[in-house]
C-alpha positions in Angstrom: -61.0 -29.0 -18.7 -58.4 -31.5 -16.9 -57.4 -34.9 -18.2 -58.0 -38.1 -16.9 -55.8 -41.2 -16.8 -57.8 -44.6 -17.4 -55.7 -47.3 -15.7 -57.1 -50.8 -15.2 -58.5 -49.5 -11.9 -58.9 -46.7 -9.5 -61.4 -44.9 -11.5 -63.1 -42.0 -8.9 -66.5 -40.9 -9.1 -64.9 -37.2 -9.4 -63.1 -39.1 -12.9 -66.7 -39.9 -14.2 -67.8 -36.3 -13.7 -65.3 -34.7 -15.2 -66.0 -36.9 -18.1 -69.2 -36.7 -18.5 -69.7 -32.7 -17.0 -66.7 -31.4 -17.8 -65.3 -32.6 -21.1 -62.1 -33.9 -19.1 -59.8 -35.6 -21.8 -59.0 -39.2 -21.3 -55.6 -40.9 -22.0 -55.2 -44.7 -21.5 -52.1 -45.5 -19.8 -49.5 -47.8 -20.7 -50.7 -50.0 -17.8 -54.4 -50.0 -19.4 -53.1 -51.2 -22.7 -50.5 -53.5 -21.3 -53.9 -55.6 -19.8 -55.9 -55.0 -22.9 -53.7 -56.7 -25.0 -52.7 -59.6 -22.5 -56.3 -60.4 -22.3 -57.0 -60.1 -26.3 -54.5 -62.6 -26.4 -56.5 -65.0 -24.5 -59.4 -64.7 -27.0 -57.7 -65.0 -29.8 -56.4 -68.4 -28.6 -59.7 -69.0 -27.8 -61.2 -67.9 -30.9 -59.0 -70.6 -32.9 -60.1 -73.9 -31.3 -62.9 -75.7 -32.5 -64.9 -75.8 -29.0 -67.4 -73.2 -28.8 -67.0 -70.5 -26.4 -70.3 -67.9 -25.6 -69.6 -64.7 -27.3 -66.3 -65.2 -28.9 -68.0 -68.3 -31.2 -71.6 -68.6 -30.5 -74.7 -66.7 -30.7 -75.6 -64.8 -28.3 -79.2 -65.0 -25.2 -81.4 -67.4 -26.4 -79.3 -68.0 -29.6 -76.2 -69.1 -28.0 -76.0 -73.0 -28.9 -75.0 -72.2 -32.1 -71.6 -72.2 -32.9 -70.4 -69.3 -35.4 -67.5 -70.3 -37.7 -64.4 -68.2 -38.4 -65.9 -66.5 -41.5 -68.7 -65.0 -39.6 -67.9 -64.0 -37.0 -66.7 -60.5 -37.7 -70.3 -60.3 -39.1 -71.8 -61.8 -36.0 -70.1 -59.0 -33.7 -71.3 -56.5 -36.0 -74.8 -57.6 -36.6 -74.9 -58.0 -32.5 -74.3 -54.0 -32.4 -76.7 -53.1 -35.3 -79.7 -55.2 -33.7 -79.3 -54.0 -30.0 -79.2 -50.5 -31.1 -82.9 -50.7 -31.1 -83.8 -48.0 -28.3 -86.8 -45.4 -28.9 -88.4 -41.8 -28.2 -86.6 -38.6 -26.8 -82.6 -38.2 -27.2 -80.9 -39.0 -23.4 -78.8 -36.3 -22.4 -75.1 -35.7 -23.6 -73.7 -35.9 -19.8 -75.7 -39.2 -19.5 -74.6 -40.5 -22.8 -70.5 -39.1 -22.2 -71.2 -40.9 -18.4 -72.1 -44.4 -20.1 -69.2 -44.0 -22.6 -66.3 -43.7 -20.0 -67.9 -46.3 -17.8 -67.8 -48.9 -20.7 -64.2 -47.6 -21.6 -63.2 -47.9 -17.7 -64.1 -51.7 -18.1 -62.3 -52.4 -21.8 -59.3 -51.3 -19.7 -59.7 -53.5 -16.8 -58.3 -56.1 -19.0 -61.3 -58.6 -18.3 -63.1 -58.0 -21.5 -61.0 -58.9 -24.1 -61.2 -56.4 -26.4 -58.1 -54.9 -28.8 -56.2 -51.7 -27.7 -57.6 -50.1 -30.6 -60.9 -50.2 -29.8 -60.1 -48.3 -26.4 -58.3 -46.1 -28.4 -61.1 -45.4 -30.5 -63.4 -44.8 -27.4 -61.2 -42.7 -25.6 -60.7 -40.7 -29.2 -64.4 -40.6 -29.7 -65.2 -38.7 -26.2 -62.4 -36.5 -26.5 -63.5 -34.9 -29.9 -66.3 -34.1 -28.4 -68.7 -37.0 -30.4 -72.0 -38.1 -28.9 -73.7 -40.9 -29.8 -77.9 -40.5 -30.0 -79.1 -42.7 -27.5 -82.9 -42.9 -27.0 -85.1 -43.0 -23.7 -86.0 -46.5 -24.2 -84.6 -49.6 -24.7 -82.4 -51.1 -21.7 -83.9 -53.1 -19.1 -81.5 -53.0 -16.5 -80.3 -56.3 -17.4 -77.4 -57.8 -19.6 -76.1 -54.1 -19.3 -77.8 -51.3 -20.7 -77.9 -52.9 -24.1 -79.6 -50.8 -26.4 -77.9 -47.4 -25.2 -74.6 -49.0 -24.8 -75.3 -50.5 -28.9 -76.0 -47.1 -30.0 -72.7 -45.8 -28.9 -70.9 -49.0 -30.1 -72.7 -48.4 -33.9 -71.1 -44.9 -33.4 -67.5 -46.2 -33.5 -68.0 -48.3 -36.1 -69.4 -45.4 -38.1 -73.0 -46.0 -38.2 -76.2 -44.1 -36.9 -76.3 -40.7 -35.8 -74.3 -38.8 -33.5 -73.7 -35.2 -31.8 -70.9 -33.2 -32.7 -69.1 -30.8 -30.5 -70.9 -27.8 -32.1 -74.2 -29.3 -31.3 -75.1 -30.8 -34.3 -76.6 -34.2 -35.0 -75.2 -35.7 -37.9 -74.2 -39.4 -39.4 -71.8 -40.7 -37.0 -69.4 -41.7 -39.9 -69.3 -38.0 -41.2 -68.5 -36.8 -37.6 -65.0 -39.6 -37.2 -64.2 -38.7 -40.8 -64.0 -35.0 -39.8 -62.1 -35.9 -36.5 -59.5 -38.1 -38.5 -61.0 -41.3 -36.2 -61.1 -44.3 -38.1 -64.5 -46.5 -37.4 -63.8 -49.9 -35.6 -63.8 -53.1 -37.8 -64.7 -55.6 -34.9 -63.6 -58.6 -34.0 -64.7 -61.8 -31.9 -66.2 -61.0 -27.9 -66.0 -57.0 -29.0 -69.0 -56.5 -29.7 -70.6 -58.1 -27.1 -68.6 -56.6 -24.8 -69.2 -53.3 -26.0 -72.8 -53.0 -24.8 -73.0 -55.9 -21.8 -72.4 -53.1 -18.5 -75.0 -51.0 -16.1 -73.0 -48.7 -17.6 -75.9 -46.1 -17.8 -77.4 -46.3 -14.5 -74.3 -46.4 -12.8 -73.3 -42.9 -14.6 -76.8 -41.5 -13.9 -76.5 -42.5 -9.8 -72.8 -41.0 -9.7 -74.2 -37.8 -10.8 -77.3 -37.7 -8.8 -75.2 -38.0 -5.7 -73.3 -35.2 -6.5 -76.6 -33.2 -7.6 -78.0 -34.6 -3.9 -74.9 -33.4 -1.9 -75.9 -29.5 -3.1 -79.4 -30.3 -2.5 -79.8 -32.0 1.0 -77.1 -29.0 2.2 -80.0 -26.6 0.2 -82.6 -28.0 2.3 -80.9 -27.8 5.4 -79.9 -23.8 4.5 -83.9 -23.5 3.6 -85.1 -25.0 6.8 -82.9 -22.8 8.8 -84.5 -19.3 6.8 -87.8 -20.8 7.7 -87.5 -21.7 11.2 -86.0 -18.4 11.2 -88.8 -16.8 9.7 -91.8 -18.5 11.8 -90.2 -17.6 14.9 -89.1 -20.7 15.9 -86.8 -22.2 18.2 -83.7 -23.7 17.7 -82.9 -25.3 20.8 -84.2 -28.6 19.3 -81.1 -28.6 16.8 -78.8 -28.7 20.2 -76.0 -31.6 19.3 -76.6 -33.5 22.4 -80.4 -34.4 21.7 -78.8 -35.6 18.5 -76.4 -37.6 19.7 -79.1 -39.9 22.0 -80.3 -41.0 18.2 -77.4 -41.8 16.7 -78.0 -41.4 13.3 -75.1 -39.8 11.4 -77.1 -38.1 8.4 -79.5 -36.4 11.2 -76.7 -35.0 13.5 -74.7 -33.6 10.1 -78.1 -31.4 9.2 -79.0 -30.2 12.9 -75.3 -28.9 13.1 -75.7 -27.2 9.5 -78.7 -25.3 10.5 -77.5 -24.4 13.6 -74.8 -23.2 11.9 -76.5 -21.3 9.1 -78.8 -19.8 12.4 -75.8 -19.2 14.7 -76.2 -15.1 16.1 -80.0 -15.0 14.9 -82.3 -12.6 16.2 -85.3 -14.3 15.0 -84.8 -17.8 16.9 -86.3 -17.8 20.3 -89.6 -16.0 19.9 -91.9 -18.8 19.8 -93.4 -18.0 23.4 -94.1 -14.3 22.6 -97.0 -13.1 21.5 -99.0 -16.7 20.7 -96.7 -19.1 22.7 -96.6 -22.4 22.0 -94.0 -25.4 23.4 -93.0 -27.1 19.7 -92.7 -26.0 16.5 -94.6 -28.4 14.0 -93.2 -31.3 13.1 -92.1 -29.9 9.6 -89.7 -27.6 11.0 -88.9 -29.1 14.3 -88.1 -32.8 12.3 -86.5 -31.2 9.6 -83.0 -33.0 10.7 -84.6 -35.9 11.0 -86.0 -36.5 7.4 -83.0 -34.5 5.9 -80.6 -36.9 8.0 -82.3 -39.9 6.7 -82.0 -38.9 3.8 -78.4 -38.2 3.7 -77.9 -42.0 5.4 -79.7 -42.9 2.3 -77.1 -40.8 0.0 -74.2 -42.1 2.1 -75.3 -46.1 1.0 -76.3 -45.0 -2.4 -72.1 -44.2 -2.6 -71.1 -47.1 -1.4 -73.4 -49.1 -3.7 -71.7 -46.7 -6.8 -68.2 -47.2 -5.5 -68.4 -51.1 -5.4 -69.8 -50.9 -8.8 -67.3 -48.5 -10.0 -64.9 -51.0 -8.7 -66.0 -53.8 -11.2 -65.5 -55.0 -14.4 -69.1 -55.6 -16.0 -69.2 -58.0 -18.6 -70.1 -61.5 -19.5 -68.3 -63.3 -19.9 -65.0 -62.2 -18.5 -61.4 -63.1 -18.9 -60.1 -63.8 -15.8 -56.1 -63.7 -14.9 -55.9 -67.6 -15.1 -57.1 -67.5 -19.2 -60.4 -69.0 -18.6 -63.0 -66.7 -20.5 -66.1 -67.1 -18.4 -70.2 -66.8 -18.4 -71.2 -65.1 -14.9 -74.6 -62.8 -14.5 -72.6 -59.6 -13.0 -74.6 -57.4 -15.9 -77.8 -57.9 -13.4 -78.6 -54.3 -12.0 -80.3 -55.3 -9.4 -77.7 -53.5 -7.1 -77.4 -50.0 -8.8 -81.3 -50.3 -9.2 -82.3 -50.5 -5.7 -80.4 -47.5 -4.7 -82.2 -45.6 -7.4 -85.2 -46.6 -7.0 -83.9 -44.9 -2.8 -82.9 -42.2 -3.5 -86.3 -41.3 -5.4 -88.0 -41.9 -2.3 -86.0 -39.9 0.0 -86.2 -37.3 -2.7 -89.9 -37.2 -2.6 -89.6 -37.4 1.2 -87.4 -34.3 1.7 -89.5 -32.4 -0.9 -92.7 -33.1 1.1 -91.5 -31.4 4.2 -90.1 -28.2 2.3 -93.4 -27.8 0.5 -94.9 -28.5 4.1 -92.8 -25.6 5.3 -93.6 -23.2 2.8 -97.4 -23.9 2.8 -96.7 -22.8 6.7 -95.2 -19.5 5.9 -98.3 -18.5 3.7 -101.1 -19.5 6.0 -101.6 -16.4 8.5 -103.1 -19.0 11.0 -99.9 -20.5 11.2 -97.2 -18.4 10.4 -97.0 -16.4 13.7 -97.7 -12.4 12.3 -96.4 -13.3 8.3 -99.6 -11.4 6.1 -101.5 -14.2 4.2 -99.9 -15.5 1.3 -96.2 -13.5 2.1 -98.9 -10.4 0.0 -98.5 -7.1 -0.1 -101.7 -6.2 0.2 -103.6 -9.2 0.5 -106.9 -9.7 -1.2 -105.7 -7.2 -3.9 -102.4 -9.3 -4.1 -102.4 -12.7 -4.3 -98.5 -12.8 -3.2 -97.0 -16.4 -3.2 -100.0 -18.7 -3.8 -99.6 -20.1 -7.2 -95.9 -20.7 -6.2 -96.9 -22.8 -3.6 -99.5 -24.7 -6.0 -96.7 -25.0 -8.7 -94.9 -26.5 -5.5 -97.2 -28.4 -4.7 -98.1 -30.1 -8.0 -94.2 -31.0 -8.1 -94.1 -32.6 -4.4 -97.0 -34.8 -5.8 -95.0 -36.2 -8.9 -92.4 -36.7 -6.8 -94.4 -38.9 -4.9 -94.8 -40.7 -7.9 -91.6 -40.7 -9.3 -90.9 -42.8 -5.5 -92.9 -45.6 -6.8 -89.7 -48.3 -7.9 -89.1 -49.2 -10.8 -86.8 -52.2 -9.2 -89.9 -54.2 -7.8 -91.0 -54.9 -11.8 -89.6 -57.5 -14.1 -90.7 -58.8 -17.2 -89.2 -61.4 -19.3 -87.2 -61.1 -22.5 -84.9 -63.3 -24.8 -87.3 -66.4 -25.3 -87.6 -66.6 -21.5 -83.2 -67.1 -21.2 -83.8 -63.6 -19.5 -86.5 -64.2 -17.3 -85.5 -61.4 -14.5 -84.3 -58.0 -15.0 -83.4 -55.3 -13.0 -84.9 -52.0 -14.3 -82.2 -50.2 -13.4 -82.2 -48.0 -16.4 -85.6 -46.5 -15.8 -84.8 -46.2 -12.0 -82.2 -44.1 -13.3 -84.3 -42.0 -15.4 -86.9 -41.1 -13.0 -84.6 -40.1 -10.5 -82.9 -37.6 -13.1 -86.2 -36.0 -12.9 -87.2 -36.3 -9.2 -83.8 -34.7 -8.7 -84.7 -31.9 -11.1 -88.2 -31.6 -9.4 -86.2 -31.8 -6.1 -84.4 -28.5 -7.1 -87.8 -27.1 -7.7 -89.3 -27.6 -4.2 -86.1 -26.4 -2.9 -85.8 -23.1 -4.5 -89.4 -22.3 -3.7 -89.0 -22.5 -0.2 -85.9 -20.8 -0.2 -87.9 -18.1 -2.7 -90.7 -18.1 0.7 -88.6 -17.9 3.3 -86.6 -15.1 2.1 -89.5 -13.2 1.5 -90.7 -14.7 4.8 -87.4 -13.2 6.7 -87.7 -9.4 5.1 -91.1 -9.2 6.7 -89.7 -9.4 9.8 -88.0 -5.8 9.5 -88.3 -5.6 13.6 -85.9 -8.8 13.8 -82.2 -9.5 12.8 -81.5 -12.4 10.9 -78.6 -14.6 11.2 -75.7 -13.2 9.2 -75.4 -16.6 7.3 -79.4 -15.7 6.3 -78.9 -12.5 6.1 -76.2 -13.2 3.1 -78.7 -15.5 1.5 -80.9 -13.2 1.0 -78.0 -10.1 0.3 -77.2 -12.6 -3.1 -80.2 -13.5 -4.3 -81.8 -10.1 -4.8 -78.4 -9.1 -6.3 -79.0 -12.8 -8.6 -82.1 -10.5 -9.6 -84.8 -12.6 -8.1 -87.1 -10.0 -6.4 -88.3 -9.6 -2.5 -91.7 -8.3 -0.9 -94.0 -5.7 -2.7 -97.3 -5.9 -4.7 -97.8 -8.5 -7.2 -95.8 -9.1 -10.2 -95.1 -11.9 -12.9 -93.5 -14.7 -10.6 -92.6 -17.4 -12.9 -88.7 -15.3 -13.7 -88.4 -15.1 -9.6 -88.6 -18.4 -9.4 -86.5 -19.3 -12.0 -83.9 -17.5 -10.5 -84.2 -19.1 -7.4 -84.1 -22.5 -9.1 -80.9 -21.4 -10.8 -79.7 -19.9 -7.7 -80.0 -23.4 -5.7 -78.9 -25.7 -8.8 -76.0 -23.6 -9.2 -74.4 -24.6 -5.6 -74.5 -20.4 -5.0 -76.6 -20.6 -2.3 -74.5 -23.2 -0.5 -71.6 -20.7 -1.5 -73.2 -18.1 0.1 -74.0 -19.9 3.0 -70.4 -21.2 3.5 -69.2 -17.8 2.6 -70.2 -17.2 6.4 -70.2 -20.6 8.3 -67.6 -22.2 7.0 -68.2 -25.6 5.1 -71.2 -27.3 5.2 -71.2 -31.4 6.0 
């Protein structure tokens, strides 16, 4: 399970994984509390003068000329929580909720939100005993943080609403601390504000898409290997010096992985045999181009995550001179555009594996493969309907591509007049990644099939070990029809897994 050590920086995307994936434990250190309670110091000065200062004695959005007098201000924190934590429809999922948790603590102990040690200590308590907080699908719009899922988990701590416990169980949050020995936060001035003002959510969701993207794009390049392999096609067009001519680093990474995953094949070369022809189509000859793209795509999407990983979201902020200051660094315009990216390339790189597949099926194409990868065809119907269920993925991936970034719609009596979207960005990515998966393991599911056929040709040994794994991971190879919806489950399991990268590796050596 590991531990992680939340300092007032330094905090890894690896750290927000193993939080949110692997139920890592999480210990503040002594520098983390050191900064905590410097800066609560600051609004507790604050807090006793008469001026008015946003969120430590005023309202709050369009409500913040008013200034909020000692004895109600406890209140006011409170009632800030209770009225944000306003989100609707399905549950969001515990990695996503664990994700958002961490990333709100990581800021707490940057020391530039003001907030008591406690508090942390009560976050940090909360996530280790295993407590999540019900957070609903809707509800944040990307801009002053993710409020309403970031106010769910803040009515948690202070014992209200419902929450997960470790056994699965969704019960009142207050039952679940009791049970734990956690005591429920009383909060005071800035805290709860700065409880639920961070892209805290998006940002977890893009950190673990790009992890869920490195597996994939190296997938896709293993799949488009097996299926150049399979159509007879040639490989000289992955050669590292046409490559290097277009210097695009993503595209010269996934030409040397297939040629890899295709080094000593017997199946390469054949494309002027029987039906000669001087290219391959652009599906399999351009597969390092689109892949590669893609990957570029990843490789800015990471920078964009570390920078944000990097800050300290919150408004306002205490900064290391005492001033407490308003600033509009909650804005997710950032984190959303990269989202709202990597959905595109997803659908991109989906497109030309179900282009692939759809290739291997059609006898008129495929170079000698029987129609439809069948048995007996016209009694068997072999992989058509996989290729429709593929199919009708690709084309709500295409619409998951359509951003979610380029929308805005006013809120807060017009005070927040632009938002970011962020948080649905984030969301439809989750599933275009999930779809992605899909598409993947289909073609991988084809292509297999696709390479057995050829029982007159040797297959690469990296192939050949593909396809060794998965019929031991109990998905099926050729013969007469049969119910394929548990095939292709185990090939989606097989790819989401990481195995067949594993495999893969097993022979070639790591994969870029």
């Amino acid at each position: 399970m590991g531990t992680v050590a939340l300092g007032t920086s330094g905090t890894t995307a690896a750290d927000v994984i193993a939080v949110a994936r692997g139920n890592a434990r999480i210990e503040l250190t002594d520098e983390a509390l050191t900064a905590l309670a410097a800066s609560r110091e600051i609004v507790d000065a604050l807090a006793a003068k008469p001026e008015p200062v946003y969120g430590v004695s005023t309202g709050f959005g369009a409500l913040a000329s008013r200034h909020i007098g000692p004895e109600l201000r406890a209140q006011l924190q409170r009632n800030i929580v209770r009225s944000h934590a306003a989100g609707m429809g399905p549950r969001v999922e515990r990695e996503v909720v664990r994700a958002l948790m961490f990333l709100r603590l990581k800021t707490v102990c940057s020391g530039h939100t003001g907030v008591r040690p406690e508090v942390a200590r009560t976050m940090a308590d909360v996530l280790n005993a295993g407590i999540t907080p019900v957070v609903h699908e809707y509800g944040s719009l990307g801009c002053s943080g993710d409020l309403a899922p970031l106010s769910h988990c803040a009515l948690a701590l202070m014992g209200e609403g419902d929450a997960e416990g470790p056994d699965g169980e969704v019960r009142p949050a207050g039952e679940l601390l009791a049970a734990h020995g956690i005591t429920p936060v009383e909060l005071r001035e800035k805290e709860g504000l700065a409880l639920l003002n961070g892209t805290d959510g998006m940002l977890g969701m893009l950190i673990m898409a790009l992890a869920d993207l490195d597996t994939l794009y190296k997938s896709a390049d293993v799949t488009a290997a097996l299926t150049l392999e399979a159509l007879l096609g040639t490989d000289k067009v992955l050669a590292p010096e046409l490559h290097a001519i277009r210097p695009h680093p993503g595209q010269g990474v996934s030409a040397a992985n297939m040629l890899k995953v295709l080094a000593g094949s017997g199946l390469t070369g054949h494309h002027q045999d029987d039906a000669p022809r001087v290219q391959d189509a652009y599906s399999v000859r351009c597969a390092p181009q689109v892949a590669g793209a893609g990957r570029d795509t990843v490789a800015h999407a990471r920078l964009v995550a570390e920078r944000e990983l990097a800050a300290a979201v919150d408004n306002p902020v205490v900064l290391p001179d005492g001033r407490v200051e308003s600033n509009g660094n909650f804005h997710g315009a950032p984190v959303a555009y990269v989202l709202d990216f990597l959905a595109i390339a997803a659908a991109d790189l989906g497109s030309i594996a179900e282009r692939r597949t759809d290739r291997l099926l059609d006898k008129n194409r495929s170079h000698g493969l029987p129609p439809f990868l069948a048995d007996d065809a016209g009694v068997d119907s072999g992989l058509m309907i996989a290729q429709y269920t593929q199919a009708a993925l690709v084309s709500e991936l295409k619409r998951l591509a359509v951003p979610a970034s380029a929308d805005s719609i006013p809120s807060s009596a017009m005070q927040e007049d632009h938002v970011s979207m962020g948080w649905s960005a984030a969301r439809k990515l989750r599933t275009a990644v999930d779809n992605l998966t899909r598409v993947i393991a289909i073609e991988l599911y084809a292509a297999t099939r696709a390479v057995e056929l050829r029982e007159d040709l040797t297959p690469a040994p990296a192939t050949h070990e593909v396809v060794v794994a998965l019929r031991k991971a109990g998905v099926e190879g050729p013969g007469p029809d049969r119910h394929l919806a548990p095939d292709l489950a185990g090939a989606e399991a097989f790819v989401r897994s990481g195995v067949l990268v594993t495999t893969v590796e097993g022979v070639t050596g790591p994969l870029a």
